[in-house]
C-alpha positions in Angstrom: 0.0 0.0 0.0 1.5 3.6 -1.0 0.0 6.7 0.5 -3.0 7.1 -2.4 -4.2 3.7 -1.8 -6.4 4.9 1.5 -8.4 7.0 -0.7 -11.1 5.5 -3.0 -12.5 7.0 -6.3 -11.1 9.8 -8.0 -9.6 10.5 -11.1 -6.3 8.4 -10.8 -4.7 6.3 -13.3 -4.6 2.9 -13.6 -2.8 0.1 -14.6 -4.3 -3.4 -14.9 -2.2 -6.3 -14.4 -2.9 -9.5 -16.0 -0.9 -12.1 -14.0 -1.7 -15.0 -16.1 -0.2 -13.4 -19.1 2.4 -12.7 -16.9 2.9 -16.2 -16.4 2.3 -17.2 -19.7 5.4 -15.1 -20.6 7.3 -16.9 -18.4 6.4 -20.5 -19.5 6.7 -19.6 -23.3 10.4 -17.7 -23.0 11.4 -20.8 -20.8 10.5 -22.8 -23.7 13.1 -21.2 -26.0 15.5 -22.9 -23.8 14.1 -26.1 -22.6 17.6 -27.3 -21.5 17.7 -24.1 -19.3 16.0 -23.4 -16.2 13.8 -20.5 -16.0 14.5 -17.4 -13.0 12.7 -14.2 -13.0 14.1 -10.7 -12.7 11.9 -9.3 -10.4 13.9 -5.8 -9.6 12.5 -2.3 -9.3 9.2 -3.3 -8.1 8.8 -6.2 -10.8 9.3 -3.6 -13.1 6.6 -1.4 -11.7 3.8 -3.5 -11.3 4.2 -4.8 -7.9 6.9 -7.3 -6.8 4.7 -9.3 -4.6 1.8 -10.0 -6.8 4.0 -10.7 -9.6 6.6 -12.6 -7.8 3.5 -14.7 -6.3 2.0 -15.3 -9.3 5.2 -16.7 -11.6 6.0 -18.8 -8.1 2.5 -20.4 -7.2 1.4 -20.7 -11.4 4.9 -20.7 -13.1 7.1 -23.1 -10.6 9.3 -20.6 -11.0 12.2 -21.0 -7.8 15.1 -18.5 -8.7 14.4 -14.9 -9.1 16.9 -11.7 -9.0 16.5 -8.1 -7.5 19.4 -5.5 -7.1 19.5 -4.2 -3.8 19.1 -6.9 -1.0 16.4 -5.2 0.8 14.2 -5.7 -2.2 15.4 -9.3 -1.4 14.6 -9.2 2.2 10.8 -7.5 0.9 10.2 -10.7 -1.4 11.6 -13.7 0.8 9.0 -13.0 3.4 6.3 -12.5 0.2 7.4 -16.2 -0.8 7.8 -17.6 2.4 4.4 -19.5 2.3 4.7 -20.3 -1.5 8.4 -20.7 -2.1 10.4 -20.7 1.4 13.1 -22.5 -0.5 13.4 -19.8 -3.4 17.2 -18.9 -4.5 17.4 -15.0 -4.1 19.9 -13.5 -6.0 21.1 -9.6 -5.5 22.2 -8.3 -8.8 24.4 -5.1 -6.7 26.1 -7.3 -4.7 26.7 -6.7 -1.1 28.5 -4.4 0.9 29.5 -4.1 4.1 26.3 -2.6 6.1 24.4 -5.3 4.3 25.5 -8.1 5.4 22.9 -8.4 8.2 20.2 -8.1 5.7 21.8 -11.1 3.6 21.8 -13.1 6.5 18.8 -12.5 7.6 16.8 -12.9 4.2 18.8 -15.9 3.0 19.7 -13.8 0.3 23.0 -15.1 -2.5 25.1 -11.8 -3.6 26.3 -11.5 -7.3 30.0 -10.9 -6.6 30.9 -8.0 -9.1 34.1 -7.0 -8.2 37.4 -8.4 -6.6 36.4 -5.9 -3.6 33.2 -7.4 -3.0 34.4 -11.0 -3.5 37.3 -9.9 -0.5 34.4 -9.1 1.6 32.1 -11.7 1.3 34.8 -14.5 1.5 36.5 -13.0 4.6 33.1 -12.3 6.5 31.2 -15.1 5.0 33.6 -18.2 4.0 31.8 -20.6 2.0 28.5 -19.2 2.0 27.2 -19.4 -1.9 27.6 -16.6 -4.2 27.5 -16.0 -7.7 30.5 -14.1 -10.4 29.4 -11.6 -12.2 32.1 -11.7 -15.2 32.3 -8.5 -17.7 32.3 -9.9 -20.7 32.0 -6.5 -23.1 29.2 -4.2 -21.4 31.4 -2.6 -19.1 28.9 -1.2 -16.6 29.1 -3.9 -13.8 31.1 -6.7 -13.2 34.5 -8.5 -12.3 36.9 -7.7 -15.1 38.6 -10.2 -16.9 42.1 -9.0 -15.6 40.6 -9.5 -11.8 38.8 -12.5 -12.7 41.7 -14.8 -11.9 41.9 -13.2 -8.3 38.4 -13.9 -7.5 38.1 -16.8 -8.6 41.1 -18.0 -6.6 40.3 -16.9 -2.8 39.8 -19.8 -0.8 37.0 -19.0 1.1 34.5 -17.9 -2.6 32.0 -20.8 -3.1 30.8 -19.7 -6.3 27.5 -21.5 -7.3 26.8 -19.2 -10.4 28.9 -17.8 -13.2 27.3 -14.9 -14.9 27.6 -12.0 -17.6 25.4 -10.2 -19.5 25.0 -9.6 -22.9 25.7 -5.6 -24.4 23.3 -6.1 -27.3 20.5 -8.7 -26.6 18.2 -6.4 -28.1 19.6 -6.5 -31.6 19.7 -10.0 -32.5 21.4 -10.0 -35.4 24.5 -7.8 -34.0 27.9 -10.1 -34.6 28.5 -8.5 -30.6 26.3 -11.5 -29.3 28.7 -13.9 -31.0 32.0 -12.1 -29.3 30.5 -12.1 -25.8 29.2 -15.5 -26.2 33.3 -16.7 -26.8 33.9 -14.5 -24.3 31.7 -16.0 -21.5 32.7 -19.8 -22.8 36.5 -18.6 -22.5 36.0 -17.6 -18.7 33.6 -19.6 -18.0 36.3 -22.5 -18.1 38.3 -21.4 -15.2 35.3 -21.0 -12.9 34.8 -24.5 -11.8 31.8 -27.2 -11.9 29.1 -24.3 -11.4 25.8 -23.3 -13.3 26.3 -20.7 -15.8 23.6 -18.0 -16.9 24.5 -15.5 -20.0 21.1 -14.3 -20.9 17.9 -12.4 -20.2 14.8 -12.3 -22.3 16.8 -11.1 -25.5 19.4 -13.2 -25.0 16.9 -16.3 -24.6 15.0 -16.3 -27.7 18.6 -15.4 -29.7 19.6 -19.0 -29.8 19.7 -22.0 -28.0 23.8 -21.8 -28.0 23.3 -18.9 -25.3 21.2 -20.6 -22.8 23.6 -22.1 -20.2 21.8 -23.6 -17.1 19.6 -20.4 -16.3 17.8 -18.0 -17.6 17.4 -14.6 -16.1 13.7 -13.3 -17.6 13.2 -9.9 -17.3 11.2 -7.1 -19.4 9.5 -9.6 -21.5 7.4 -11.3 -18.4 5.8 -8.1 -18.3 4.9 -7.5 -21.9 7.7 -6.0 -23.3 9.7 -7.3 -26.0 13.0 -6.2 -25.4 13.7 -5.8 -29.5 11.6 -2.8 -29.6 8.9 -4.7 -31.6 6.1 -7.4 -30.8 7.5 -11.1 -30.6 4.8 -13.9 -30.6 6.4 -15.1 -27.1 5.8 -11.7 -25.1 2.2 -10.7 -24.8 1.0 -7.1 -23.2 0.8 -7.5 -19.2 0.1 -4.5 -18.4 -2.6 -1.5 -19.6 -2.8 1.8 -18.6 -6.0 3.7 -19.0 -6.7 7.6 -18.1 -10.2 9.0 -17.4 -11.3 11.8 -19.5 -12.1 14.6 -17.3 -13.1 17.3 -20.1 -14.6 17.7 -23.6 -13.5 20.9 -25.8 -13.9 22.1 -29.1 -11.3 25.3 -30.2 -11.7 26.8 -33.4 -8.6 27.3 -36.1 -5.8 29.1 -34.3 -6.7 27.9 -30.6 -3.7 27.2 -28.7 -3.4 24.4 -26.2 -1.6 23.6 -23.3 1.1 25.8 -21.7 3.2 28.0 -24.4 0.6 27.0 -26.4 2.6 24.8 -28.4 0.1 23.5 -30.5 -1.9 25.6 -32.8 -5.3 24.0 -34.2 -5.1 23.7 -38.0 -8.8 22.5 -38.5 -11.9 22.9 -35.7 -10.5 20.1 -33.2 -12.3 18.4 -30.1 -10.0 17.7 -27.1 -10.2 15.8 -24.4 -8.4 15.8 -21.3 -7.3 13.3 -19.5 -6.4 12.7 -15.7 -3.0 11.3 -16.3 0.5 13.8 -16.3 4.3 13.7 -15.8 3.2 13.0 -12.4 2.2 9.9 -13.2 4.8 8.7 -14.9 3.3 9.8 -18.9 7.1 11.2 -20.5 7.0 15.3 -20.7 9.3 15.3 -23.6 6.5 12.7 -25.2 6.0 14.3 -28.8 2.7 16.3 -29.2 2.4 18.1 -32.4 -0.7 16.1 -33.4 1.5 14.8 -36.7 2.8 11.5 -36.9 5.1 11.6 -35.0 2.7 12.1 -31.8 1.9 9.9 -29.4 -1.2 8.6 -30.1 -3.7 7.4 -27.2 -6.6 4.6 -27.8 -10.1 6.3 -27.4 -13.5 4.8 -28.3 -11.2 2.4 -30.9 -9.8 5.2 -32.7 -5.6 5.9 -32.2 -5.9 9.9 -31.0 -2.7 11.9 -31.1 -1.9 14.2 -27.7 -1.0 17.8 -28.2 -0.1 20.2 -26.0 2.6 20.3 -23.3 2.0 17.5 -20.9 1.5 18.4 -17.4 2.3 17.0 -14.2 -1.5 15.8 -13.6 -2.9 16.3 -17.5 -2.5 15.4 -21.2 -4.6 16.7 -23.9 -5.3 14.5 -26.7 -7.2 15.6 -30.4 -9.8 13.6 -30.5 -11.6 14.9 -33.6 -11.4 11.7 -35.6 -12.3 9.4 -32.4 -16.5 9.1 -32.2 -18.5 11.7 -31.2 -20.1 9.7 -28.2 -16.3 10.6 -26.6 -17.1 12.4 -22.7 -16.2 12.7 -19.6 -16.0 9.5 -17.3 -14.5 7.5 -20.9 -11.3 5.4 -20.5 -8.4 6.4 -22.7 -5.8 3.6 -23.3 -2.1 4.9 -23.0 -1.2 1.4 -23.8 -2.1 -2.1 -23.8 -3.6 -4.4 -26.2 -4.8 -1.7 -28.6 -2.2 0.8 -28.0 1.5 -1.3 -28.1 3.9 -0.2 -25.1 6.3 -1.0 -27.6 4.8 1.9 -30.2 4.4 4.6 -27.2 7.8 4.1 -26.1 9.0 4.7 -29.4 7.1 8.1 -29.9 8.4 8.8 -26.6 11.7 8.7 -27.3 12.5 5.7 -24.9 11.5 1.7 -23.9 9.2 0.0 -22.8 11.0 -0.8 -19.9 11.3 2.9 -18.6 7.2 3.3 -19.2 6.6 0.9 -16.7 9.1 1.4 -14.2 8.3 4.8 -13.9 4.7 4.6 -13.4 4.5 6.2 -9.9 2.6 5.2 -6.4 -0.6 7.8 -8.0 -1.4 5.4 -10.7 -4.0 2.6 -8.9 -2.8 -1.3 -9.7 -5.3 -3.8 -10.3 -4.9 -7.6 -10.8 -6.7 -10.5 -12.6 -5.5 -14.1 -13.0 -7.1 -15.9 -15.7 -10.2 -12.9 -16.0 -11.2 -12.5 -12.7 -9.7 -10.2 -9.7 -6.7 -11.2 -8.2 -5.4 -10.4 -4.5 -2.3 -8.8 -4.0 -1.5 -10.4 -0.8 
C-alpha cells in the first residue's frame, strides 16, 4: 500500500495487471531454452507493477524458484512474500553486497552477485563458504568483475561460487555479430570458474539462440509484456494497460492554442479531451505532441488519438476529432495495452518499454486479474 491507496475513487490512473499473461510469458520464453532453467528478474518493483503479486503469481502458477533483484532489501521485501509459496526460493542480488548489508543477507537468506574483486574480498573474509554468484564483464562494461581480476576472484579460498554470470551488451539486436563475441567470451572464462551453473542471458538473450542458454535464464522485461527488440514477438504478450479518465470535452476553433506556451496551434476545428494522467504519473513530458505523426497517439472509443499540447504534471490533452462523437467525460483512454503497443508509445516517446513501466508512480492505482477474474495482492 503507498499513500493514495487509502483513498477511494477519483480520477487516478490505472494500470491493470494481467498475471496470467504474466505467467504465460514466463512458461513460453522458458520454452526457448528447454535445457535451461527459467528465474525471473523481479527488480525495481517487478518492473513497476508490484513485486509481490508478480513474484506470487510466476511462483505459485509458473514453478518458477530462482528470481533476481538489485539491492538486497528488495530481497529481504520478497523472501517474506514467498515464504508461504516458495520458502526455499534462491534470491539473488544483482548489486552485490556491501558491508552494512550483510545483516540483511543473512537474515533474508539472500546469495550476492559478486561484481568485483572488492566485493568478492568481503564476502569471502566475513562469510567463507556461504554461496555466491560471479558476475564476469564480458563486453558491457557497466558492472562486473573484469577479466584482468577474474583470476583473483576466482582463486580466494574462502568464494564458493555456485553461479557464473555476464550479461549480454546487445540482446536487443539479435542480429548484431556483438552477441557472438561475448558469447566466446563467456565460454573462455567460464572455463576457469569451476563445476558451477552458468547464466549468460535475459529475455533477448533467450530467444537469440539455443547456444546462449547455459543452465539459467534470467527473464526480465518480456514477463511483463515487453519485448525487449523494440517490436512485438509472438512469445511476449501485453501484461500491463494503462488507462486515463477523460475529465473534459472541448472544441477550439482554427488558431486555438493548447496547453502551456501553447505549443500547438489547431489547423482545422478540433475536439479535445483531457485526461487525468500527467508527468506526475509517470506519462514522459518530452513525449511528442504536435498532433503529426510523430505524436503519441492514445486509444479512445477504438480510434488511435494523437496528444497535443505540453504534458502536465497531472494532465495530457489529446485531439480527438477523428475518435466518435459519443467521446465524454467518465470515458477510459488507453495509454497502452492491447490496442495501444507499449512497444509503439515508447518509441514516440523517445525511450523503452522498460522505462514506461518502471516509472509509473505510487498515484497510478494497480489492479490484478488471474485468468479474467480479480486477483489479491496479498
Amino acid at each position: 500500500m503507498n499513500a493514495y491507496d487509502e483513498f477511494a475513487g477519483g480520477y487516478r490512473p490505472t494500470v491493470s495487471v494481467d498475471l496470467g499473461r504474466l505467467v504465460g510469458n514466463f512458461q513460453r520464453l522458458a520454452a526457448r531454452q528447454p535445457d535451461a532453467e527459467a528465474a525471473a528478474v523481479v527488480k525495481c518493483d517487478a518492473y513497476g507493477l508490484g513485486l509481490v503479486p508478480c513474484a506470487r503469481a510466476l511462483a505459485r502458477h509458473g514453478d518458477c524458484r530462482t528470481f533476481f533483484v538489485a539491492h538486497p532489501e528488495e530481497g529481504a521485501r520478497l523472501r517474506e512474500a514467498l515464504r508461504d509459496s516458495v520458502p526455499d526460493a534462491e534470491i539473488f542480488i544483482l548489486n552485490g553486497p556491501t558491508r552494512a548489508s550483510l545483516p540483511i543477507f543473512d537474515e533474508g537468506r539472500l546469495t550476492p552477485v559478486i561484481n568485483s574483486l572488492a566485493q568478492a574480498t568481503l564476502w569471502a573474509e566475513t562469510r567463507p563458504g556461504a554461496p555466491c554468484a560471479v558476475h564476469a564483464d564480458v563486453g558491457i562494461h557497466r558492472l562486473g568483475v573484469p577479466a584482468e581480476e577474474l583470476s583473483d576472484v576466482l582463486s580466494l579460498r574462502d568464494l564458493k561460487p555456485t553461479l557464473f554470470m555476464a550479461h549480454l551488451s546487445c540482446a536487443g539486436a539479435p542480429d548484431d555479430p556483438t552477441n557472438e563475441a561475448e558469447l566466446k567470451r563467456f565460454r573462455t572464462l567460464a572455463a576457469d570458474a569451476g563445476d558451477v551453473r552458468l547464466s549468460l542471458v535475459s529475455t533477448g538473450g533467450a530467444l537469440i539462440g539455443e547456444a546462449f542458454g547455459f543452465d539459467l535464464l534470467r527473464l526480465g522485461v518480456g514477463l511483463y509484456g515487453v519485448s525487449p527488440f523494440g517490436a512485438p514477438v509472438p512469445e511476449v504478450k501485453p501484461v500491463a494497460t494503462l488507462t486515463a479518465e477523460v475529465l473534459q470535452v472541448q472544441s477550439v476553433p482554427v488558431g486555438g492554442r493548447v496547453g502551456y506556451g501553447g505549443l500547438f496551434e489547431a489547423a482545422r476545428p478540433t475536439r479535445l479531451a483531457t485526461l487525468a494522467i500527467g508527468y506526475g504519473d509517470g506519462f514522459p513530458r518530452a513525449a511528442p505532441a504536435s498532433g503529426g505523426e510523430a505524436s503519441v497517439r492514445v486509444v479512445i472509443g477504438g480510434t488511435p488519438c494523437p496528444v497535443v499540447g505540453c504534458v502536465s504534471m497531472d494532465l495530457v490533452t489529446v485531439d480527438i476529432t477523428d475518435a466518435p462523437a459519443s467521446v465524454a467525460p467518465g470515458d477510459a483512454a488507453e495509454i497502452f495495452g492491447d490496442a495501444a503497443p507499449i512497444e509503439e508509445a515508447a518509441a514516440a516517446c523517445g525511450t523503452i518499454g522498460y522505462e514506461l513501466l518502471t516509472r509509473l508512480s505510487p498515484r497510478v492505482t494497480r489492479t490484478y486479474a488471474m485468468n479474467g477474474a480479480p486477483a489479491a495482492i496479498d
